[in-house]
N, C-alpha and C positions, 0 to 999 in steps of 0.2 A: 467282409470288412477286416483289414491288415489292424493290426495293434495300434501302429503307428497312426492310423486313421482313425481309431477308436475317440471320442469326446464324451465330456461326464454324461451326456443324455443320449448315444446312442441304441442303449438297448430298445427303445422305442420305435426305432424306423430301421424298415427292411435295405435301405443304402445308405452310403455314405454320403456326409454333407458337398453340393456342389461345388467348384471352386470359386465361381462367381459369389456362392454365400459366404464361402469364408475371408474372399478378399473383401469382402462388403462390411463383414461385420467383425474381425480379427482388431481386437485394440492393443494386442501385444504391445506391437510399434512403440505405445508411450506410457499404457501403465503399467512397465516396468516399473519404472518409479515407484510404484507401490509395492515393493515386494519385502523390503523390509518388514512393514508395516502388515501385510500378510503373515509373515513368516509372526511375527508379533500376534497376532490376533490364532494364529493357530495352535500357537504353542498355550494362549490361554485357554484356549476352549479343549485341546488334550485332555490340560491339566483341570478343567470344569467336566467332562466326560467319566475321569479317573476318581474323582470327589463323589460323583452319582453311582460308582459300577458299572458304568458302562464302558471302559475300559478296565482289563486289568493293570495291575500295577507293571508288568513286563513291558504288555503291550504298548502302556503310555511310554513308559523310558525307549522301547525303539521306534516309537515315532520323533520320537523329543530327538532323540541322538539324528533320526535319519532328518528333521529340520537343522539343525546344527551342522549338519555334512553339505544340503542345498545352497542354506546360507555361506557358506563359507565357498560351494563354487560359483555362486552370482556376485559371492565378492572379488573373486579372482579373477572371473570371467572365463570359468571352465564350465560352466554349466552350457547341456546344449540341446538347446529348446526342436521340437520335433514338431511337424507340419499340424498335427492336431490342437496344437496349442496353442487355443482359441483366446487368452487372456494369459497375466501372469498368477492369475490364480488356479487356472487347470495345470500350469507347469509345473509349479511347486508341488500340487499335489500327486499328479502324476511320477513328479522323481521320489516323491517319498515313497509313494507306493512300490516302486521298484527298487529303494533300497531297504524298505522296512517289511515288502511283500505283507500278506495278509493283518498285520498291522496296522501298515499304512492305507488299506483298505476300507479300514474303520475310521478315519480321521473326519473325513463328512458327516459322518453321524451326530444328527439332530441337526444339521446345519445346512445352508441354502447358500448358493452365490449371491442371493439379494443380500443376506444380513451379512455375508464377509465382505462382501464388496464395500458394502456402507458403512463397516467396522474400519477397514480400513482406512476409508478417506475421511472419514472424519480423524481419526488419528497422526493422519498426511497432515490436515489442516491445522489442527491443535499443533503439531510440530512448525509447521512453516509461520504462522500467525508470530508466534514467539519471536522464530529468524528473522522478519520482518520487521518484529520491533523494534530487536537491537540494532537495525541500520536506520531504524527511522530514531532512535535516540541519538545515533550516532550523529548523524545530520543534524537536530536540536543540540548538540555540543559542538558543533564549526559553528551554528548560525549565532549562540552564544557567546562564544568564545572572539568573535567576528564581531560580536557585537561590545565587548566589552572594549577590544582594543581600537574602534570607531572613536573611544572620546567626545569632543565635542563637533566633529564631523558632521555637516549637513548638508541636503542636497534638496531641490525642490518634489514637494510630496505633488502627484498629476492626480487631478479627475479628467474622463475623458480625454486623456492622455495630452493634455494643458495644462500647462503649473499652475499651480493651485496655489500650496504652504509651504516654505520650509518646514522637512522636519530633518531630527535627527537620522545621520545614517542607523545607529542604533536603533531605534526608534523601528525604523521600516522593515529590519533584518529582523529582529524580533517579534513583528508581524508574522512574517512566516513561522518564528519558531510556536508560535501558539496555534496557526493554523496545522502544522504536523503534530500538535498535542493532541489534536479533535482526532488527529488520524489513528494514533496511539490509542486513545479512545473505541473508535470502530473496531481497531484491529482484538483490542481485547473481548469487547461483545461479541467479534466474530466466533473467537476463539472458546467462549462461554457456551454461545449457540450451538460449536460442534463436539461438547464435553459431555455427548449422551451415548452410552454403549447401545449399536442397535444385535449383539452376538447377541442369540435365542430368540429372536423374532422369526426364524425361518423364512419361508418363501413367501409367506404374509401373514401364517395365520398361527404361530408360535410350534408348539410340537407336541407329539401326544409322551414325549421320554419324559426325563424326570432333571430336567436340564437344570444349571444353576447361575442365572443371567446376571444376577446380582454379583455373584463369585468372580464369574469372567469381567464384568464392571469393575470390578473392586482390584482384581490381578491389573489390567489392562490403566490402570490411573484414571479412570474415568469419573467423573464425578457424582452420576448417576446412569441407573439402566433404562430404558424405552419404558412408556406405559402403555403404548397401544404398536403391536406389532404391524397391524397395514399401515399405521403412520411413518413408523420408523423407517420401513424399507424400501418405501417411497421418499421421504422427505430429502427435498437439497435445499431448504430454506440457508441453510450456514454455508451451502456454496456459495448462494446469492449473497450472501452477508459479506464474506469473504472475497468475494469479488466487488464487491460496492466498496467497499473497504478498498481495495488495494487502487478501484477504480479512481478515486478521491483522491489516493497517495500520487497515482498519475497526473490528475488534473490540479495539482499542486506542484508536482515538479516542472509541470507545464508551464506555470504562471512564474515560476524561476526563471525557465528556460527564454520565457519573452524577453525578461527583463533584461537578463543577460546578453541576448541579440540585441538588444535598442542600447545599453547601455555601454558595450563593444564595439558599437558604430561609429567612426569616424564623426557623426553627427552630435549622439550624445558624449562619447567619452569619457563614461565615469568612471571604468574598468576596461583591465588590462585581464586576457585571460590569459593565464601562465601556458607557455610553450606544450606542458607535456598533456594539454586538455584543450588543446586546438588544433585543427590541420591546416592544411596549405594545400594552393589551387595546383592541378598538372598544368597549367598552361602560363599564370598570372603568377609571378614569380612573389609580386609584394603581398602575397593575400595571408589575410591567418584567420581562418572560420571559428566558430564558434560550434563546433560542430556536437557539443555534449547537449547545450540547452536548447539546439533545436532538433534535434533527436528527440530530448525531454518533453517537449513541446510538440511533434509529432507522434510520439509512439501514445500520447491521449486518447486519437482515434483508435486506433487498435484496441484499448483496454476498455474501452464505449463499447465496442462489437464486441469481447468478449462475454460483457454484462448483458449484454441487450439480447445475444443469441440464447443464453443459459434462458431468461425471463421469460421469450418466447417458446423454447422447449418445454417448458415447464407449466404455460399457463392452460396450454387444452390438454393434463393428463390426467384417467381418472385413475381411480385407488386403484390396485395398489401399484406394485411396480412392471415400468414396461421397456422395452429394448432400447426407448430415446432416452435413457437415463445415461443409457454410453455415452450422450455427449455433454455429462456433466465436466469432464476431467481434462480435456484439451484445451479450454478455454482458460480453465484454471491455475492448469501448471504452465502455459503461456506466461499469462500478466504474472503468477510469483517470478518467473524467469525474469522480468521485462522490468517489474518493478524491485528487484534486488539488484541487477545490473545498474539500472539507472539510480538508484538511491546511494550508489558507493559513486559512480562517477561525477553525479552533482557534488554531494559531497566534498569530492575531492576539490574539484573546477570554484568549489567555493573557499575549501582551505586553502587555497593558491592563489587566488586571484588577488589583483592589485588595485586598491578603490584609489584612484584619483579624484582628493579630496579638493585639491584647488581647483578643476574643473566643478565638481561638484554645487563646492559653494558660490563661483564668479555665476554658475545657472539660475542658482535662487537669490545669488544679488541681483541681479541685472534685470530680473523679473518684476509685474507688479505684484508680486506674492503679499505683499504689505499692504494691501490693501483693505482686507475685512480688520486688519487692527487699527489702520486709519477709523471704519466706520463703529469700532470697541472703544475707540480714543472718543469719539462723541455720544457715544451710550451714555459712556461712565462722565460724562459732562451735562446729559440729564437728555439727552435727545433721542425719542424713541428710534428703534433701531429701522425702520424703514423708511423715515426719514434721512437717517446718519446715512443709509446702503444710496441713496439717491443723491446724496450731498457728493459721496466718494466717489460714484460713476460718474461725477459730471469732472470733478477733479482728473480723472484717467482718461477719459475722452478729450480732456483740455489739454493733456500731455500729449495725449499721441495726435490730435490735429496739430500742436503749433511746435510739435520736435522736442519741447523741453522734455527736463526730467521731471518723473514722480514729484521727486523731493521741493523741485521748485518751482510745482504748480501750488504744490502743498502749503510749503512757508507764504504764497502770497494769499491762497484761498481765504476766504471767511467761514468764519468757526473752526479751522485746521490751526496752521503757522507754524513756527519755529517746533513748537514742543509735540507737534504732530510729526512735523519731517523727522525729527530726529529717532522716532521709531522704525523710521525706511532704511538705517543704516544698514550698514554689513552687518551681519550675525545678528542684531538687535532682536528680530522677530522671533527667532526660535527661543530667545530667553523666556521670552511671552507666555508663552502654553503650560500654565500652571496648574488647570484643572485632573483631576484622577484619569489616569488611562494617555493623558495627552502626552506630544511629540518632545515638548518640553524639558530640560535637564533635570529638576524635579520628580515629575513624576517617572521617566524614564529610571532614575534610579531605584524607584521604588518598581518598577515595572522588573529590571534585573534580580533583585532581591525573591521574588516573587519566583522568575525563572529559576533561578540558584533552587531556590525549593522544589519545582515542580523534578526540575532535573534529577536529584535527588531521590524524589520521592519515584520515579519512572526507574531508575537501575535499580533501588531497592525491591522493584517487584518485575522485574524480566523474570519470565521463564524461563 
C-alpha cells in the first residue's frame, strides 16, 4: 500500500480500499464546504489536548501553525487533495500531518471522525441558520416597507380562489410578513438545537485520555457539551430541524410565487413585475414570464425531498453512529443554497414590483364582496345572523337572475334599502373591518406599529 493510498484506518486490512468503494462512498465532492468549520474544531481540540498534557506546548503550536498554512491553501485554492482522501476531514489532516510530521500525527488523539464530523456540522448550521435569517429579515423589510407605502390600497381578499372581502393591499402583504416571523422562529430553534458541542464523544463511547469537552465547548462558542456520548454522535435531529425550517421558508416563498403568477396575468392584473426579475419567451416576442415566483413555487418540491429523505435515513438507525449518516449533508446544503438564492430574488421581484392599485380596487368593487356586511347591516338591526345570511343570498341570486346590480336589488329589497346599498359603495367595505387583527385601516395601523416592533426586535438579536 503506496502512501498516497494510505486512509486513516488502513493499518487494519491487508489491501487497499476498492475503487468501486471509494467511488461509492468518497463525500469530498461536497463537504468541502465543511472545512472551515474542521479547521475550527481542530484547532480546538489541539488547544483542549495541550490543557490535559497530551500535547506538548511545541507540538500544539506546529500543528496550530501547520492548520493556519492548510487553511490558507484551501483559501486560495492550492491545496491538493490526493486519491486517499476519503472526506475533507482526512485532507486536512493528512496535509498537516505532512507539514507538522510527527506532530501532526498526534492531532487525532482522543478523537473519532464521528464526533469531528458532528462538530463540524452542527457549527456549519449554527453559521447558516443566522445567514438565513438576515435574508428572511430582509424580505420582512420589502414586505413592510411595501406595505406601508400601499396606503389605502385594496384589492379583493379570495377563499377558494373567489373574492371573498376586500382587504387592504397592506393588510395581505403583511400577512406574509408575520408568516416569515414563524420562520424566523424555526430558524432560531434550529439553531439552538445545533448549539451542543459533540468534540469528546469519540467514536461513541467518550475516551479512556483525560480529554476536556467542556474546554473545547466553551473555545468552539458553543453553548453546552453532549451528555451522553452514543447520542451525540448519532444525533441529526437539528438537521431535521433545520431542514423543516428552511423547508417552510420554501413553502412560503411558494405561496408568493403563486400569487405573483395569478396576479401578473393578463387575467388578474394586479402587478407588473419589474423587467430585471422577469424573462421573455425565444419564440413569443410579447411574453414577459414571471419566472422568479414560479421558480419559488417549484423549487417546494425539492426542498419536501430534501426533508423527507434525511426522516427516512434516519428513522431505521440504531445507536450509535452508521455510514448512512453521510447522507445527512447533501440534502442540507441543497435547500440552504436554494433557499438563500430564492429569499434575495423574491425579495428583490417584491422591491420592484409595480401594484396596480386601480385594477386592484375596480376587482373588489365590481364584486359581491359586500355581501356578508349586507347580512352585518341586519345583525346589528336585531336579526339573528342566519336569518340575515338567507335574506342576502336571496338578494344576490335576485341580481344575478334579473342582470341588476347588487346595489339595486338592495335599495328595493325588504329589511335592506337605501342605507344598506350605500355600504356596496366603492371602498366603503374595507372601512368596515374594525375588529383586532382585521383588514381594516384601524386595525391595520395597529397591526404596522406592532411590525415596526417585531422588526426591530429581530435585527437586534441576528447573529
Amino acid at each position: 500500500m503506496t502512501e498516497e493510498s494510505n486512509t486513516l484506518w488502513h493499518g487494519r486490512f491487508a489491501s487497499g480500499p476498492s475503487e468501486a468503494l471509494l467511488k461509492y462512498t468518497v463525500s469530498l465532492s461536497y463537504d468541502q464546504r465543511l472545512a472551515k468549520y474542521d479547521i475550527m474544531g481542530s484547532r480546538a481540540h489541539v488547544r483542549g489536548l495541550a490543557r490535559v498534557d497530551l500535547l506538548t506546548e511545541a507540538d500544539a503550536e506546529a500543528v496550530l501553525i501547520a492548520l493556519d498554512e492548510v487553511e490558507a491553501e484551501l483559501t486560495s485554492g492550492d491545496f491538493v487533495f490526493v486519491p486517499s482522501d476519503e472526506d475533507i476531514h482526512t485532507a486536512v489532516e493528512r496535509r498537516v500531518t505532512e507539514i507538522a510530521g510527527t506532530a501532526g500525527a498526534r492531532l487525532h488523539t482522543g478523537r473519532s471522525r464521528n464526533d469531528q464530523v458532528a462538530t463540524d456540522l452542527r457549527l456549519f448550521v449554527k453559521d447558516h441558520m443566522a445567514m438565513i435569517t438576515g435574508l428572511v429579515v430582509d424580505l420582512e423589510q420589502v414586505l413592510y416597507d411595501r406595505s406601508v407605502e400601499a396606503g389605502g390600497a385594496y384589492l379583493p381578499g379570495y377563499t377558494h380562489l373567489q373574492r371573498a372581502q376586500p382587504v387592504l393591499l397592506s393588510h395581505h402583504l403583511l400577512a406574509h410578513f408575520w408568516t416569515f416571523r414563524r420562520d424566523v422562529t424555526r430558524l432560531m430553534a434550529a439553531r439552538v438545537a445545533a448549539d451542543v458541542s459533540p468534540l469528546g464523544a469519540g467514536a461513541l463511547a467518550g475516551s479512556t485520555l483525560p480529554l476536556d469537552p467542556d474546554g473545547t465547548a466553551k473555545d468552539l462558542g458553543f453553548a453546552s457539551r453532549f451528555q451522553n456520548s452514543l447520542d451525540v454522535v448519532s444525533d441529526r435531529d437539528y438537521v431535521a430541524d433545520a431542514l423543516y425550517a428552511l423547508t417552510m421558508i420554501g413553502i412560503h416563498l411558494s405561496r408568493i410565487g403563486e400569487e405573483f403568477v395569478l396576479w401578473s396575468s393578463e387575467e388578474f392584473g394586479f402587478v407588473t413585475v419589474d423587467d430585471g426579475y422577469a424573462t421573455g419567451s425565444s419564440m413569443m416576442p410579447q411574453k414577459k414570464n414571471p419566472d422568479i415566483a414560479e421558480l419559488a413555487r417549484g423549487k417546494g418540491g425539492r426542498l419536501i425531498g430534501n426533508l423527507t429523505g434525511l426522516l427516512a435515513t434516519l428513522k431505521g438507525l440504531p445507536l450509535s453512529y452508521n455510514r448512512d449518516l453521510q447522507e445527512d449533508k447533501e440534502g442540507l446544503f441543497d435547500a440552504i443554497d436554494q433557499i438563500a438564492a430564492g429569499l434575495v430574488a423574491v425579495t428583490g421581484m417584491i422591491a420592484t414590483a409595480t401594484f396596480r392599485t386601480a385594477a386592484m380596487a375596480q376587482a373588489a368593487d365590481e364584486s359581491a364582496a359586500g355581501a356578508t356586511d349586507l347580512a352585518d347591516f341586519l345583525v346589528r338591526a336585531g336579526m339573528p345572523f342566519r336569518d340575515a345570511h338567507a335574506v342576502v343570498a336571496n338578494v344576490v341570486r335576485e341580481s344575478i337572475d334579473s342582470g341588476r346590480t347588487l346595489a339595486e336589488v338592495t335599495t328595493d329589497a325588504e329589511h335592506l334599502g337605501a342605507d344598506a346599498a350605500a355600504l356596496l359603495a366603492p371602498g366603503v367595505g374595507i372601512t368596515l373591518r374594525s375588529s383586532p387583527g382585521a383588514s381594516g385601516p384601524g386595525p391595520v395601523a395597529v397591526q404596522l406599529e406592532a411590525a415596526t416592533a417585531a422588526l426591530e426586535e429581530l435585527k437586534a438579536n441576528l447573529y
